[in-house]
N, C-alpha and C positions, 0 to 999 in steps of 0.2 A: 616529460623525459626525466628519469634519474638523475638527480646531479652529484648527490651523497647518499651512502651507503655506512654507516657507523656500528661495531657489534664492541658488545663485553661481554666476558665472561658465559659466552654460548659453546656448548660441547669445548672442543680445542682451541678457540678464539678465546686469548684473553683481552687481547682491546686491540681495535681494527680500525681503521679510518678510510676510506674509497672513494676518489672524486673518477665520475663517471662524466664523459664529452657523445654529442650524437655521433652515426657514425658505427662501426662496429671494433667492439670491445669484447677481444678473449683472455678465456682463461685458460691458461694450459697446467701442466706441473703433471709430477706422478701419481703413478694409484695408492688413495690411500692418504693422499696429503691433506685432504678434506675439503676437494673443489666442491662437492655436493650439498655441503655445511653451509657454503656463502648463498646456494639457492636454498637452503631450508631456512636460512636466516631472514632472507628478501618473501617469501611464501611466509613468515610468521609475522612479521612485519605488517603485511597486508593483510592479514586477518585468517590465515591457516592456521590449524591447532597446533597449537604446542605443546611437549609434558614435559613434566619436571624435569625428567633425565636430558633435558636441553640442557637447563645451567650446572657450568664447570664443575669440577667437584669440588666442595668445602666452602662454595659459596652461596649466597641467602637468594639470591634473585640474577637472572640474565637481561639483558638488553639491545633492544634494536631500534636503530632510527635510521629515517631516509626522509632525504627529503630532495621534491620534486618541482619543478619550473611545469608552468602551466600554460595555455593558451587561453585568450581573451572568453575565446568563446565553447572550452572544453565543459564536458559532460559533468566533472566533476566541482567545477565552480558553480554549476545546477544544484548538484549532490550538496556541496557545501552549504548554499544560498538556503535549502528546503529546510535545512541542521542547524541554522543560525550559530554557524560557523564563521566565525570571521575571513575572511578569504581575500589572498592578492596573487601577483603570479608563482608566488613560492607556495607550497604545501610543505608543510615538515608534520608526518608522520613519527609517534614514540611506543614504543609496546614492551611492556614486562611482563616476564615469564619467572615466577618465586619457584622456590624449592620444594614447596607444597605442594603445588599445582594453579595456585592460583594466578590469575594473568589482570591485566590493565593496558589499556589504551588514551593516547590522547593525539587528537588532531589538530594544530594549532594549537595547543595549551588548553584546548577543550574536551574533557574525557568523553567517550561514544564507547558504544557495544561493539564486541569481535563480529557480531553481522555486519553492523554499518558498517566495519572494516572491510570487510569482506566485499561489500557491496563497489564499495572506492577502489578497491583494489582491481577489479575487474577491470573498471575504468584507464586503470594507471599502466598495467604490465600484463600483458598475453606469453601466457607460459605454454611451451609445445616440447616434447619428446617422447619418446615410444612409449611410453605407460600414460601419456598422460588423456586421463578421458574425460576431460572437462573441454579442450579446445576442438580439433579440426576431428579428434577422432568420436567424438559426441553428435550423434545421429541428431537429438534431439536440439542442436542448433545449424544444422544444415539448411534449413528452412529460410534461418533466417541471414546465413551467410550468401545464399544463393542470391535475396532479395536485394544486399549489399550489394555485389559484385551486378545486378540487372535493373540497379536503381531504382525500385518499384516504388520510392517511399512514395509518390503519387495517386499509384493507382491505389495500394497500400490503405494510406490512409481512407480513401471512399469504401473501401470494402469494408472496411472496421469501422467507420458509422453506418453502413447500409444492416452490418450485421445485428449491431446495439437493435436498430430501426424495429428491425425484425424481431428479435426480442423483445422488446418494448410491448410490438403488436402482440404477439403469442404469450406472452402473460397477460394481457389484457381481455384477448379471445377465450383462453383456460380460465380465470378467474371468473367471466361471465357465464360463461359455459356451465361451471361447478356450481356458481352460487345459484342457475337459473336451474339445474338440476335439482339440488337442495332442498329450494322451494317448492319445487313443483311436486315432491315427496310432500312437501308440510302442509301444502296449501290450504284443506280440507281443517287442518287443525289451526292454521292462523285466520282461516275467512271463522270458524267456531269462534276464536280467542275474539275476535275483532268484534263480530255483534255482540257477544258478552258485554266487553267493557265500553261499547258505542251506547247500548241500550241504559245501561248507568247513568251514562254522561255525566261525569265528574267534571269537577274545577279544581286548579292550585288552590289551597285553602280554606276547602269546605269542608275538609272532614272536622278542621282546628273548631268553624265557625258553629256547625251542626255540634260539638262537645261543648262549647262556650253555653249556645240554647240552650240542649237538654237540661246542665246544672242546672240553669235560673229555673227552669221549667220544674227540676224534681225541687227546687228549695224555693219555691215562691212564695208557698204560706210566710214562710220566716220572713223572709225578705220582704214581702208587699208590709205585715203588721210591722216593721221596722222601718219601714220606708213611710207608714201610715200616720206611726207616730212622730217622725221627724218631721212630717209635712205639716201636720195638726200644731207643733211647736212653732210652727214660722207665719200660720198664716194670718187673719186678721183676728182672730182671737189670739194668738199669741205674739211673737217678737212683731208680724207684721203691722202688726193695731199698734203697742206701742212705740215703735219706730214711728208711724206715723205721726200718732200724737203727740211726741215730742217735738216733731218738724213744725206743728201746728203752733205750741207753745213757743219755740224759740221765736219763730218768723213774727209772733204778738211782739214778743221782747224787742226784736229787731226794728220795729217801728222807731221805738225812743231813743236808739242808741248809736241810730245812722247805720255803722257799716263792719260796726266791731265781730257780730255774730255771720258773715258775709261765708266764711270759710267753712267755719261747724256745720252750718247749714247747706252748704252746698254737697261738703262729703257725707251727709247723714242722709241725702240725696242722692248719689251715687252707690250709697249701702243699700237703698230701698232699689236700688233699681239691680243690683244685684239679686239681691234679693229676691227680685219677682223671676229672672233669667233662674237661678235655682229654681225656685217652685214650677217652674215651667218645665225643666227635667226631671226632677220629680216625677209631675205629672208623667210625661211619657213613659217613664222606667214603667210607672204602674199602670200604667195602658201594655204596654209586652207583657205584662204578667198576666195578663188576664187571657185565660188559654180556655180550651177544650182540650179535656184527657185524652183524646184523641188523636191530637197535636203531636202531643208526644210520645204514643206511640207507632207513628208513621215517622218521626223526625228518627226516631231510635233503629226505626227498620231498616232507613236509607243509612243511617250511620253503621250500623255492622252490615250491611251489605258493601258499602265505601270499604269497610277493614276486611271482611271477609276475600272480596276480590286484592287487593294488596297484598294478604296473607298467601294468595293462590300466586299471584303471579312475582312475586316475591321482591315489592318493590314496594316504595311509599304510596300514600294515596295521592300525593303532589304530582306523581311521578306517572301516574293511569293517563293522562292526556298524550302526555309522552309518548308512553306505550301503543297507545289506541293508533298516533301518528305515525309510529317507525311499523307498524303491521301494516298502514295504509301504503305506506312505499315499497313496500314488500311486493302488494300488490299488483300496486303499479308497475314495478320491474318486472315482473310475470308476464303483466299484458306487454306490456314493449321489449319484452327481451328476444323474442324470437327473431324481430326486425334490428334489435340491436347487433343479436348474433352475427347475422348475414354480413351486416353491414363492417364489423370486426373480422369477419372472413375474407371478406371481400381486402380490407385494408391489409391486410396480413399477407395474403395471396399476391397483391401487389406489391409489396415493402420485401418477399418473397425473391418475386420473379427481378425486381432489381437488384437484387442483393448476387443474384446468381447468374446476370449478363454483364456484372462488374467482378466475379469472380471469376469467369473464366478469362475476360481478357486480362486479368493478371494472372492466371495459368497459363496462358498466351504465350505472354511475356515472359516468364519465368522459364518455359521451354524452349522459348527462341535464345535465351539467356545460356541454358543447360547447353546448348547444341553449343555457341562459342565455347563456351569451358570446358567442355572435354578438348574439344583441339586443342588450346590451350595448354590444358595438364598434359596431354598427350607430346606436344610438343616440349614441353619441359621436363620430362620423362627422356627423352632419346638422347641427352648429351647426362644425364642420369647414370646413364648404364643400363635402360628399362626401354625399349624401343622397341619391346614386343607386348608392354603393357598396355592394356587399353584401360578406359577410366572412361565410368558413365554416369549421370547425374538420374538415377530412376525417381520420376514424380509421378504420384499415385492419388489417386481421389479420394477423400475420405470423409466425413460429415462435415457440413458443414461449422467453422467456426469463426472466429473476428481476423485471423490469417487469410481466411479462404476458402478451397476446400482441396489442399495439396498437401502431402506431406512427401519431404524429400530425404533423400540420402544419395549419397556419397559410395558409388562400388568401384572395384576393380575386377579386371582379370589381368593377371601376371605374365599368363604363359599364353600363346596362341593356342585356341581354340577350347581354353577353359571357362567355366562359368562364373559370370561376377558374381561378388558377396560385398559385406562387408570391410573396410578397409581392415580394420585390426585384425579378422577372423585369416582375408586371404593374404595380406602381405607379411611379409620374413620380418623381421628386426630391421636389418638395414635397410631395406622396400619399405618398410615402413616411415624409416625417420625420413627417404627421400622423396616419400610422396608427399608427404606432412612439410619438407621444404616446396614441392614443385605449385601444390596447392598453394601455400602462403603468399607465392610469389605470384600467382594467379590474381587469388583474391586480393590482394592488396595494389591492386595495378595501379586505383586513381585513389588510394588512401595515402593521408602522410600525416605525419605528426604522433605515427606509433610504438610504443617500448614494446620488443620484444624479447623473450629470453627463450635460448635453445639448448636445451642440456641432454650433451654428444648426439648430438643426432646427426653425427656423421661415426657413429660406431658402426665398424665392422665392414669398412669400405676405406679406402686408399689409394695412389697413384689418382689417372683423370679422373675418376669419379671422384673422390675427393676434392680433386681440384672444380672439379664443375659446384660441388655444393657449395665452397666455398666463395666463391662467385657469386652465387644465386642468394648467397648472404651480405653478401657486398651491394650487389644489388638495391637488396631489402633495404640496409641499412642506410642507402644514397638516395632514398624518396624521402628527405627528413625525415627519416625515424631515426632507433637507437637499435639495433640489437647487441645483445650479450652472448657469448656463446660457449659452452664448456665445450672444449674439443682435445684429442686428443691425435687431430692429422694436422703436421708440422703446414700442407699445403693452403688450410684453411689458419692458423695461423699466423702466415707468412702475409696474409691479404688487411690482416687487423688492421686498426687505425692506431689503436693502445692496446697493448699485450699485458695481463697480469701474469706473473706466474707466481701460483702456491705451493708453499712447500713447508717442510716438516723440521721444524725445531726441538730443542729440549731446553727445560728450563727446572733445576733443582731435577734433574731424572726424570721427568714429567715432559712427555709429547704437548707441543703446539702448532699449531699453525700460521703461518706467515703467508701474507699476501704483500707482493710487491711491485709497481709495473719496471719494466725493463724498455730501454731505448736503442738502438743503434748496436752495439756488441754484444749486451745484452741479449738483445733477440736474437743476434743470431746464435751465439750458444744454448740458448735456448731450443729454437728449433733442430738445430743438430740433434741435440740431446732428444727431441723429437724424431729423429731418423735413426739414430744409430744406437740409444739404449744409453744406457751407465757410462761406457767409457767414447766417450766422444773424440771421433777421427778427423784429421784434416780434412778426410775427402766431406765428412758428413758437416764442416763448417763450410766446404766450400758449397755443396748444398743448397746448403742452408744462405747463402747467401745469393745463391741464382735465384731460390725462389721467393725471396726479399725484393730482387731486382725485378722480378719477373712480375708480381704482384705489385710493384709500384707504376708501371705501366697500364696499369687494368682501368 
């Protein structure tokens, strides 16, 4: 609900203050005073565009703040919670509008974008009157007010996971279907591709191992006569023999001298046995070297044949096993795709057929729903003035989606024996704001806890009809909600709970606007002024004071 309302320096507002109660709460005043300004204020606030020619003239920036009392468990303390938005049951919404154009919001002292405004706003305050085609006169939410008022969120919800289901399946039957297509195009060139590089039969790091060979193979002269002469250096003709012989001489010494050479001797011992562990590799390095030229050129053949296929299929030689594997599964899904298809058809067909004996008993539903709500509107229509209107809910079938497969609207016919349309195509201006009341009161029958604002949608109607809307507001406003209402019949008025009225100042020669509530004499000069124009009669106070009376009985 609204609790405050705050403007500066917007168009003729230069600083405003508005404590709003639930309940209903009008705005009266003359034409021209700027009652339209406090709804363009309250719409920019909640995230509607705004341009610079909002703020006053000679000033750098406009503003507007409201802030709102919440419920425990309202949509927007969701909203909040998702925006790591601090949240309690006050919201205080702030939005600036500069001289440039540019704009800023913040919620709770937290800045957000004019969408997320937008988004909360929705939440916060349902705006309705004859232009407006975002609420009852928006085809495009019929669907879902219908669902509201026929309580479907039950069946609702199972239709929209049967639907997902269903998608689920048909992208999975499609993607099978294409890739088993695909293949079956390639097959001929991956069964080719597959023997190619099976008949190879590489390994991860053969091709490194087959280049590490070749070199030793193409440089072994060099290598074995360097390898021949290191060996001939160690063995018993060279350090080997002496190394020995010295072990031979100490171990003599060692007799005489007990235990002193104990050490020398033992690591001159560990050198020699080194020692032989080297000549032992040695040896083997030059056992590999000893090849047939033949050797290498069969090792040389398998090796550009390793690169040659790599080069073809444009991938490492690491990577050819790889390869050789994902053409194998290739295969495999070839052979079992046909069985798999079925089998995805099958599941589809099924996830299908429930998806669409839970869509029509919520089409069911939603007609047995439609059939009450035309009596309904029809009935709220004939203390209207409109008792020859008829009002029908048309649901029509249309592809399937996660709603269902209904789409609805909203028609009338006016006059007996005329064809429904459209509500804004077939109804007048004031048929129009009355249906857009008879509706609201419809669908809001088991809703509460609603702001809504109604701007003149009792233009162009007076006497009982006027007094009927104004009821049908009161009404509204008595399911704990809030309505606001710009009107301009003293009858609807007379029924407020809090009366503003706006009107027109001057300050330094410069027009303002003033908004004030009025109590008890107040109102009633007010309302007169509402019946009789500029010069207000006794008879248009006394009036004005029946219908005071008259309305406080309601």
């Amino acid at each position: 609900m609204l609790c405050e309302l705050e403007i500066k320096d917007i168009l003729l507002i230069k600083r405003l203050s508005l404590k709003f109660s639930s309940g209903l709460n009008a705005f009266t005043g003359e034409t021209g005073t700027g009652k339209s300004i406090l709804l363009d204020c309250l719409g920019f606030v909640l995230g509607a565009r705004g341009q610079a020619l909002m703020v006053r003239d000679g000033k750098e920036r406009g503003e507007v703040s409201a802030i709102f009392s919440l419920e425990s468990d309202s949509k927007v303390i969701l909203a909040l919670d998702e925006a790591d938005i601090t949240n309690s049951d006050e919201l205080i919404i702030r939005r600036v509008n500069y001289a440039d154009g540019r704009k800023a919001a913040w919620v709770n002292d937290k800045r957000v974008s004019s969408e997320f405004l937008r988004c909360l706003g929705e939440s916060l305050i349902e705006f309705h009157g004859q232009h407006d085609d975002r609420g009852l006169l928006n085809t495009r939410g019929h669907l879902h007010l219908l669902d509201q008022f026929a309580q479907t969120e039950a069946s609702l919800s199972l239709v929209k996971k049967a639907f997902w289901i269903v998608k689920k399946n048909q992208k999975a039957l499609e993607e099978v279907t294409k890739k088993n297509q695909e293949l079956t195009e390639e097959e001929d060139f991956i069964r080719h591709n597959l023997e190619e590089i099976s008949n190879l039969a590489t390994y991860p790091g053969e091709e490194t191992e087959l280049d590490i060979k070749r070199k030793l193979m193409k440089n072994s002269w060099d290598i074995r006569k360097n390898i021949s002469e290191a060996s001939n250096l160690i063995d018993r003709n060279g350090v080997e023999g002496q190394l020995s012989t010295a072990i031979t001489h100490l171990e003599k010494a060692a007799k005489n001298i007990e235990t002193v050479l104990d050490d020398p001797i033992e690591a001159l011992r560990r050198a020699q046995f080194e020692l032989h562990e080297a000549q032992s590799g040695i040896f083997d390095v030059l056992s590999s070297l000893s090849f047939n030229p033949e050797e290498l050129e069969i090792l040389e053949d398998r090796l550009f044949s390793i690169r040659g296929l790599s080069r073809k299929y444009k991938v490492t030689s690491d990577q050819l096993p790889e390869l050789e594997q994902n053409l194998k599964e290739k295969l495999i899904f070839l052979e079992n795709s046909t069985r798999n298809i079925e089998d995805l058809k099958v599941k589809y067909d099924g996830s299908l057929k429930e998806f669409i004996g839970l869509a029509q008993r919520l089409s069911k539903e939603r007609q047995k729903a439609a059939i009450v709500l035309d009596g309904m509107v029809e009935e709220e229509l004939k203390p209207l003035k409109m008792e020859k209107a008829r009002f029908k809910t048309e649901i029509k079938q249309i592809s399937p989606n996660e709603l269902g497969q209904d789409t609805v609207s909203f028609t009338i016919s006016t006059n007996a024996g005329s064809k429904f349309g459209p509500l804004i195509k077939i109804a007048s201006g004031g048929e129009l704001s009355r249906l857009i009341l008879a509706l609201k009161v419809c669908l809001t029958n088991d809703q509460e806890g609603v702001s809504m604002v109604f701007d003149e949608i009792d233009r162009g109607i007076g006497g009982a009809t006027a007094d009927a809307v104004g009821r049908r507001l009161l009404q509204l406003a008595q399911k704990n909600a809030q309505v606001l209402v710009v009107t301009h019949s003293p009858q609807v008025a007379a029924l407020a709970e809090r009366h503003f009225v706006v009107s027109k100042v001057f300050e330094n020669e410069k027009p303002l606007s003033n908004v004030s509530e009025v109590k008890g004499k107040g109102c009633v000069e007010e309302i007169a002024r509402m019946i009789s124009g500029d010069r207000i009669t006794d008879e248009a106070r006394e009036a004005s004071r029946v219908l005071i009376s008259q309305a406080s009985k309601v």
